[in-house]
C-alpha positions in Angstrom: 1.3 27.9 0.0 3.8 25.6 0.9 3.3 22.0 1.7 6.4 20.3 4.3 6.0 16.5 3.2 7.5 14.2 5.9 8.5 10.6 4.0 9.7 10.0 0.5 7.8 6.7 -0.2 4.7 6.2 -2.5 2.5 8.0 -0.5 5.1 11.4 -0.2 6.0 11.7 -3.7 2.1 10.5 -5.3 1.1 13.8 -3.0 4.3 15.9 -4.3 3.1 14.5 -7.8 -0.7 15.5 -7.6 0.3 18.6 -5.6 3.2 19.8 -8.8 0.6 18.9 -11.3 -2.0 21.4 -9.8 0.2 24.1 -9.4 -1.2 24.9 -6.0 1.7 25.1 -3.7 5.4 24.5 -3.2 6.5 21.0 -1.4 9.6 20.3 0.1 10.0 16.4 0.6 11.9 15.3 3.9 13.3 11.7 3.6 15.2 10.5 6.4 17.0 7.9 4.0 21.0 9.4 2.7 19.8 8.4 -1.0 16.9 6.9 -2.8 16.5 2.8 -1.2 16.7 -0.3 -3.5 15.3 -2.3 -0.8 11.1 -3.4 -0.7 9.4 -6.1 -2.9 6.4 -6.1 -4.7 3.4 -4.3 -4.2 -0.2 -4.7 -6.5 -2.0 -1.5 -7.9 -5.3 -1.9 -8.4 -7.1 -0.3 -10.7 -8.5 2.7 -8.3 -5.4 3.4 -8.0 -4.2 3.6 -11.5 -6.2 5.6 -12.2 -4.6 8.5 -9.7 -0.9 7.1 -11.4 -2.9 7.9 -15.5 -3.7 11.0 -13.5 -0.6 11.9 -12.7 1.5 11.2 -15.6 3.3 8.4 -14.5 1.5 5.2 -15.8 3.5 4.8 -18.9 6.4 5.3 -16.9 5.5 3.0 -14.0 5.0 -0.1 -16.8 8.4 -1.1 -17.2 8.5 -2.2 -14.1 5.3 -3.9 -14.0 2.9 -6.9 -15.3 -0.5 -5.9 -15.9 -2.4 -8.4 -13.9 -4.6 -11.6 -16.2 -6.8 -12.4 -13.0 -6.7 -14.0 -10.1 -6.7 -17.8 -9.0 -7.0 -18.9 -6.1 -5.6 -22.8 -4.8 -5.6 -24.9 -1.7 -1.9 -24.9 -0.3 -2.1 -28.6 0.5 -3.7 -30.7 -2.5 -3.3 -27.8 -4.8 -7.0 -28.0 -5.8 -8.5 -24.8 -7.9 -10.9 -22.9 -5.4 -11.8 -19.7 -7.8 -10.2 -18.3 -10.9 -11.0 -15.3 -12.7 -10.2 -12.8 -15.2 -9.9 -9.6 -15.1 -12.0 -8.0 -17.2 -11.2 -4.5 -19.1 -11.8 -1.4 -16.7 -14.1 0.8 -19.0 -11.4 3.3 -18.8 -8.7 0.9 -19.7 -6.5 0.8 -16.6 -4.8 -1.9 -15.6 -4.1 -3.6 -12.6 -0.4 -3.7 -12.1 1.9 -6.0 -10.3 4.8 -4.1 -9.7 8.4 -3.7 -8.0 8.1 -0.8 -5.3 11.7 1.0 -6.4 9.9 0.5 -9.8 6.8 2.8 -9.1 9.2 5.3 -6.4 11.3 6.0 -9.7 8.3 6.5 -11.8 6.5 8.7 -8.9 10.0 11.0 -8.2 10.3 12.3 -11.8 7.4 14.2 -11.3 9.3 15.7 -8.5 11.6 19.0 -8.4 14.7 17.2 -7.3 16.2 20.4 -5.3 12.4 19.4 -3.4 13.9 16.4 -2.5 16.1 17.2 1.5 17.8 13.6 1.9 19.2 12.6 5.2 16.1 14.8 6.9 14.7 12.6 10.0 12.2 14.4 11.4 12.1 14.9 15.1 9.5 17.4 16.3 6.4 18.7 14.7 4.9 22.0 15.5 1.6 24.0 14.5 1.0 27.7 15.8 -2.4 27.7 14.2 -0.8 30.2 11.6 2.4 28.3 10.1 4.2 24.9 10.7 7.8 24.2 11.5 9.6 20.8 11.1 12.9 20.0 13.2 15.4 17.2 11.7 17.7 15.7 13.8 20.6 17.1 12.3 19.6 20.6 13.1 17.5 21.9 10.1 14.3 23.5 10.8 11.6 24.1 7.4 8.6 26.7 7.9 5.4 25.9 5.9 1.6 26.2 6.0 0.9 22.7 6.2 2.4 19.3 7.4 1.3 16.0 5.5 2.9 13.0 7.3 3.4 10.2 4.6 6.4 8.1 7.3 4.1 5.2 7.1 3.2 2.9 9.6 5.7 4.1 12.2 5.0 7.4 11.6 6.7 10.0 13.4 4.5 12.8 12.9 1.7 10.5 13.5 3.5 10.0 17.3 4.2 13.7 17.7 0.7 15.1 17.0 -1.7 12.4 18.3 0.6 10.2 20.6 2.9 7.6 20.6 0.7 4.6 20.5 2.4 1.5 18.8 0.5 -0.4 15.8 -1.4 -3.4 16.1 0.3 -6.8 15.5 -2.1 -9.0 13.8 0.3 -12.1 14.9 1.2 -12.6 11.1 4.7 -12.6 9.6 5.9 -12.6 6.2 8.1 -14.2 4.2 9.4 -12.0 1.1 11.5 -13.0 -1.9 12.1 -12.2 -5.6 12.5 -14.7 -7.8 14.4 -14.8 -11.6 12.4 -15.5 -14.0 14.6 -18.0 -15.1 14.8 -19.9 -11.8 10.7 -20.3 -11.6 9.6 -20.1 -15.4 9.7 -24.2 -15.2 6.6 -24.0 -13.1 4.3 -22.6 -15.9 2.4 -19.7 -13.7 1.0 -17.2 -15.4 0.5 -13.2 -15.7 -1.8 -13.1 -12.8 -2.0 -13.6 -8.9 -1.6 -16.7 -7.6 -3.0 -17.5 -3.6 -2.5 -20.7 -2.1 -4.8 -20.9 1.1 -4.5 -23.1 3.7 -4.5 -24.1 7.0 -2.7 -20.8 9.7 -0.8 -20.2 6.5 -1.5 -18.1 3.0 1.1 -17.9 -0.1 0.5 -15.2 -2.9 2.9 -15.1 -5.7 2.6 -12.6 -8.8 5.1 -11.5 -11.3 6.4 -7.8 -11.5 9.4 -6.2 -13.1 8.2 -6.4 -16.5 7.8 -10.7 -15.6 11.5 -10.9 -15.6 10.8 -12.0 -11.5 8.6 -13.8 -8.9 7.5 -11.7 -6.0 6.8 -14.4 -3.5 4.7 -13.2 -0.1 4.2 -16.1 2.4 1.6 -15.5 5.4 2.5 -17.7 8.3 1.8 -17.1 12.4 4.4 -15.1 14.0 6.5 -17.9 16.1 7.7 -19.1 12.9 9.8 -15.7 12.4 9.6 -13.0 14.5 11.5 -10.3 13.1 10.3 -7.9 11.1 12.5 -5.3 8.8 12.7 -4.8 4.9 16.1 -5.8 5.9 16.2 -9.2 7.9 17.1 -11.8 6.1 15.8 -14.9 7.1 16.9 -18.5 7.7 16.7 -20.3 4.8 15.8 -23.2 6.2 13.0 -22.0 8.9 11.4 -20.6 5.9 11.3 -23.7 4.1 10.0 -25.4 7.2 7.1 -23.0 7.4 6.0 -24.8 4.1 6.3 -28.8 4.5 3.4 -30.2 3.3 2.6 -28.1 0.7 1.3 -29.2 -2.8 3.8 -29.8 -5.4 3.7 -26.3 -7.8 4.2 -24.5 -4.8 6.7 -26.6 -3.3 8.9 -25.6 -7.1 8.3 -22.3 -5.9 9.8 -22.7 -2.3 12.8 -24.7 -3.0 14.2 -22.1 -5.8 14.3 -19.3 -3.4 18.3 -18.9 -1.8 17.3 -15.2 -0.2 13.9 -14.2 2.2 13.1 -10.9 4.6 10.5 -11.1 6.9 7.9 -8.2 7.5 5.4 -8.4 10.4 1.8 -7.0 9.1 -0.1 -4.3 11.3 -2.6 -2.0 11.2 -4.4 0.5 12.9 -8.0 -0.3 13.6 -10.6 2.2 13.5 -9.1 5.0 12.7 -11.2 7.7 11.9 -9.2 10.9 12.9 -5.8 11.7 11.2 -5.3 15.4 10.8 -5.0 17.9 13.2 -5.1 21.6 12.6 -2.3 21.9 10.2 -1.1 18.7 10.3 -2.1 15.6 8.7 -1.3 11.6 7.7 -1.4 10.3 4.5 -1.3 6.6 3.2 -0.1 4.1 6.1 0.4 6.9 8.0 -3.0 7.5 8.2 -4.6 4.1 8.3 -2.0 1.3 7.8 -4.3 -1.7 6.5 -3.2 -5.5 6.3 -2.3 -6.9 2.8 -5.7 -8.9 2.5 -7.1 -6.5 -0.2 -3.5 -5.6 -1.8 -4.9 -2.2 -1.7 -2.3 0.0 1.1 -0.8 1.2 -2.2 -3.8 2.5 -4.1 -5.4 4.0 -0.8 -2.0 5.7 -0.5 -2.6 7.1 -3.9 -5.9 7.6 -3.3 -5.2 9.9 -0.3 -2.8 11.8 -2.1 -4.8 13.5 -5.1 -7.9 13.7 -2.4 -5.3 16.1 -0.2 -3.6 18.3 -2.9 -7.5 18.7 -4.5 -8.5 19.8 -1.5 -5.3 21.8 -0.3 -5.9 23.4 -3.5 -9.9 24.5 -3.5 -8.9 25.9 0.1 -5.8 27.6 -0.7 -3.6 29.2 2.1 -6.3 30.7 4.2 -8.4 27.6 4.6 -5.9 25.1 5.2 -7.0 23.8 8.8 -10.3 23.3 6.4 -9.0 21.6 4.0 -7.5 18.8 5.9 -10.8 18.2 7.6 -12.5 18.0 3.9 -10.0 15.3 3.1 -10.1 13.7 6.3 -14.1 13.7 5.6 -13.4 12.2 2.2 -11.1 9.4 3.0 -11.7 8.4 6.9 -15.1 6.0 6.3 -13.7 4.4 2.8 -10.2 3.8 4.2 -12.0 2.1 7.5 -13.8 -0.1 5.6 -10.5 -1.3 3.6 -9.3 -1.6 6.9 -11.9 -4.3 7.9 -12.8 -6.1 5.3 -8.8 -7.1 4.2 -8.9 -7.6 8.2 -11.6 -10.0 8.1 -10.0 -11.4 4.5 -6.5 -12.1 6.3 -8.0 -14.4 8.9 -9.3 -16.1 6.1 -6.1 -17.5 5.2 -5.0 -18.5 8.7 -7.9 -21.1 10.0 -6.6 -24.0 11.4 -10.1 -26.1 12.1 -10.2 -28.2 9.4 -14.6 -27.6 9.1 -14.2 -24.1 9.0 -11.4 -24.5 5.8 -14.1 -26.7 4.3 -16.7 -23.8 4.1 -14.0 -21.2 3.1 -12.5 -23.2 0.3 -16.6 -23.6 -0.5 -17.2 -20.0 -0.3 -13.9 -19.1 -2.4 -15.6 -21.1 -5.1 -19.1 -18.8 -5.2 -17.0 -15.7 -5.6 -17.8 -13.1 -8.4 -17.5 -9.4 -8.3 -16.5 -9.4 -4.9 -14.2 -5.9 -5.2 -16.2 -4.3 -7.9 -17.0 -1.1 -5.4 -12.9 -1.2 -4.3 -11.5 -1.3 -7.8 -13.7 0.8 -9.9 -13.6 3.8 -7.8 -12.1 6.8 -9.1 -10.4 9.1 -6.2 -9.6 12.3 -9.1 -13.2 12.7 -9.9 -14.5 11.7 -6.3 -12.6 14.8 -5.1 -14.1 17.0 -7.2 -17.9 16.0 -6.1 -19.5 17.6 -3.1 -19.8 15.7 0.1 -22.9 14.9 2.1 -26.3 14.3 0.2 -27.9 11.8 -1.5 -24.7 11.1 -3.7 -22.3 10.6 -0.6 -21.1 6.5 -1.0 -20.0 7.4 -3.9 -18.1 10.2 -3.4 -16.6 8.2 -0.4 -16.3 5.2 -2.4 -18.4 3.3 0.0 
């Protein structure tokens, strides 16, 4: 069998990964990209989906680049007042929750990867299925045969537009702010080895450390007329980045005035979402089911979604490949939905403006206890080996 991978990003090469280790099929990886990026920030792995990195050989790899997360604490992004704090208590597996630089984990994830696997420079520009084989055209004129198509071009997906439409994201109205941060520019401000949220009113700061904690990845929330661009590569204007923060409580304010370099992202998603394959085509990750950074989970459903394809690619094998996909798409469609809502329904959290309505959030932040117990401790390798439907079926789904 041979797989035709369309992105080179967490989600491509985690599928390559899972797909190599099982011996099921050949990949060929098309990246659009001339050479592997050093552009992205941070991103937070929790532990469903360290698990899928142990699985794949990569977590002791993946660690240099990484803090394993203390907890979480939570403040109010005015008077700097502790809402909820909390440790993270030992997986019974022992993995960790990591904070960690994206080029970090893509270098980790590629050297499980047949290099010569790897077609750089390969944008792909039309998609087709003949019920029998695939074929992927580039726009540079190559053309790669194969038995199966897994879109994993994230949240602009191409393949996604090519096989089910071209129907554009939806804008939740939120911009980020993005920086890194050296160590030694922030270390006066004493946080610690764990995620730190400021929530307050139309705005939300989280700040962890990654990169071993040798730098500050800084994430700020604010409403989309405060900076409306949105590119891994826009840099934005110092100084209407700091205005998007006046007010705030001293610690974080140490925070702001350090940072000399900020991109803005905008933050999408794709509601509802329940169908993302298509005879022999199908989306993984963000592809599939983009989901707003509420949860810090589009990472570990990413990773999720690639050992759940290459499992099922794999009991299938080349005759049952239209079968497969809709086996995975069973799998993944209801838990990745409910991701979807609930960091939904988590981001508008963090931008209420009425100040009663802060009141009883900052109250209900306090109650919290093991509020992501059922997104955490689920494991994707051995829910892909149960059988779906039945009595047992949350669990397999992970819902």
């Amino acid at each position: 069998m041979r797989v035709v991978i369309i992105g080179g990003g967490i989600a491509g090469l985690a599928t390559a990964a899972s797909i190599a280790k099982s011996d099921a099929a050949e990949c060929v990886i098309l990246e659009r990209e001339l050479t592997s990026s050093e552009l992205g920030a941070g991103i937070q792995i929790t532990a469903n989906g360290s698990r899928v990195l142990r699985y794949l050989d990569v977590l002791d790899a993946a660690e240099p680049y990484a803090v394993r997360s203390r907890g979480t604490s939570y403040r109010d992004i005015v008077t700097g007042e502790p809402l909820f704090e909390r440790d993270l208590p030992e997986a019974a597996d022992d993995v960790p929750y990591l904070q960690i630089h994206r080029v970090g984990l893509r270098s980790a994830l590629v050297e499980k990867v047949d290099p010569s696997a790897i077609a750089w420079g390969a944008e792909c520009v039309a998609v087709h299925d003949d019920g029998e084989r695939t074929t992927v055209e580039t726009a540079d004129g190559r053309v790669f045969h194969g038995d199966v198509v897994l879109g994993a071009d994230g949240l602009n997906s191409e393949v996604r537009a090519l096989t089910f439409g071209r129907e554009r994201p939806t804008f939740s109205g939120v911009v980020a702010w993005r920086a890194l941060i050296p160590r030694a520019a922030v270390e006066h401000v004493g946080l610690d080895l764990r995620q730190h949220t400021w929530w307050g009113p139309d705005r939300t700061v989280v700040a962890y450390w990654v990169d071993g904690g040798e730098r500050l990845n800084f994430v700020g929330l604010v409403p989309e007329a405060e900076a409306k661009v949105e590119s891994w590569e826009t840099r934005g204007a110092l100084e209407v980045f700091r205005g998007s923060f006046e007010g705030v409580c001293p610690e974080l304010a140490q925070v702001i005035e350090v940072i000399d370099d900020v991109f803005t992202t905008g933050i999408y998603d794709r509601p509802d979402v329940m169908e993302f394959v298509r005879g022999r085509i199908g989306l993984v990750g963000d592809a599939a089911h983009p989901v707003e950074p509420g949860l810090a989970n589009g990472g570990s459903l990413a990773l999720e979604d690639a050992v759940t394809v290459s499992r099922c690619l794999e009991r299938h094998g080349p005759g049952g490949v239209a079968t497969a996909l809709l086996e995975y798409q069973a799998r993944r469609s209801a838990r990745a939905a409910k991701v979807q809502k609930i960091a939904r329904e988590w981001g508008a959290q963090g931008r209420l403006s009425d100040a009663e309505a802060i009141k009883h959030r900052n109250q209900a932040l306090q109650r919290l206890g093991g509020y992501r117990d059922w997104l955490w401790n689920f494991d994707a390798v051995a829910a892909a080996e149960r059988p779906l439907g039945g009595v047992d079926n949350d669990a397999v789904l992970g819902v």
